[in-house]
N, C-alpha and C positions, 0 to 999 in steps of 0.2 A: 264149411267143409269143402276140399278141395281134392283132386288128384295130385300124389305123391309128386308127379312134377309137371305140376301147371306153368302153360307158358304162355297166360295173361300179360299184360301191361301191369307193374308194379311199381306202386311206389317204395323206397328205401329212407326209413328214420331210422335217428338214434334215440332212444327210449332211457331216462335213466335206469327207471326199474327193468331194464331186460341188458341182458350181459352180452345179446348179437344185434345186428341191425336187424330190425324189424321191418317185415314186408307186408304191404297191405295192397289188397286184392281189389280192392272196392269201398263207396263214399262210407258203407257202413264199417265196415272195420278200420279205415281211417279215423271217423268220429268215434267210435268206441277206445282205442288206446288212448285216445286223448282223455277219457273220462276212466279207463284205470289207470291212468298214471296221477289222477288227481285224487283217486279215491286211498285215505289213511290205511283203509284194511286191507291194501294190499301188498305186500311185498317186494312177490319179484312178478314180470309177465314173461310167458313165453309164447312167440309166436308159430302158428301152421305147425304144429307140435304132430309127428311122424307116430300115425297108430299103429304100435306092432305086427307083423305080419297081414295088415291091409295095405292098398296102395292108396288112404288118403290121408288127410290131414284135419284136424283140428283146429278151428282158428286161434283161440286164445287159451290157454293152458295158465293159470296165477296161482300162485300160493299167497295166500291170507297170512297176518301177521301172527295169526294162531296155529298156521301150518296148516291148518287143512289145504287141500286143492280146490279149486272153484272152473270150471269148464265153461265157455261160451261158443256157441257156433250161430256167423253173423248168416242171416236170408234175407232176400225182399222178399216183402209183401205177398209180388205177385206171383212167386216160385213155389211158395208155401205149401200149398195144397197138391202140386206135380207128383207124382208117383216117385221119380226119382228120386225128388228132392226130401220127402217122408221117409222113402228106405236110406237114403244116406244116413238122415237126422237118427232114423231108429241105433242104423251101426254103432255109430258117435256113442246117444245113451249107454245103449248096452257093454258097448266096450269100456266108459268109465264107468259104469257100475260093475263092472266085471272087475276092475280093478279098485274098488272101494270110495270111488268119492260120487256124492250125494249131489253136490251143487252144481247142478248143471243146467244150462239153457240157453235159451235164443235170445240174441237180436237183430229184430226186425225195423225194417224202416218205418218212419211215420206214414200216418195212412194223411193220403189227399183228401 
């Protein structure tokens, strides 16, 4: 989860399953696109997906080849437990379950 307009160093792919260039923020959501775009059950990705009337963002937004939506938001490790980093995560939850979808979670880097 990000500010609406983060002005990080980015990298810029082209994804087949996502219809804009995709920008990744960091080593974790660079490695993660790479594993929804090999995974069968998923459709389409979208990235840093703009949550309604807040100013952040969502890292990965997918729809499943059953249509549901499926949510990821990428953190290290060592951000995890920060105050802020909990209340953003909480935002995140609660706004897609305000909007109906179930599947949602973190990825975290590997621990050393």
């Amino acid at each position: 989860m990000r500010k609406k307009n983060f002005k990080g160093r980015c990298e810029k792919r082209k994804i087949s399953k996502c219809s804009e260039v995709c920008r990744t923020y960091d080593t974790i959501q660079y490695a993660y696109i790479d594993i929804l775009q090999m995974n069968d059950n998923i459709k389409e990705i979208k990235c840093n997906v703009l949550l309604e009337g807040l100013e952040y963002t969502s890292d990965f937004v997918c729809i499943k080849t059953n249509g549901d939506l499926m949510v990821r938001e990428c953190v290290y490790r060592k951000f995890l437990m920060k105050p802020l980093t909990v209340k953003l995560l909480d935002i995140s939850r609660e706004y897609w379950l305000k909007h109906g979808v179930t599947d949602w979670g973190l990825i975290i880097d590997e621990e050393i």
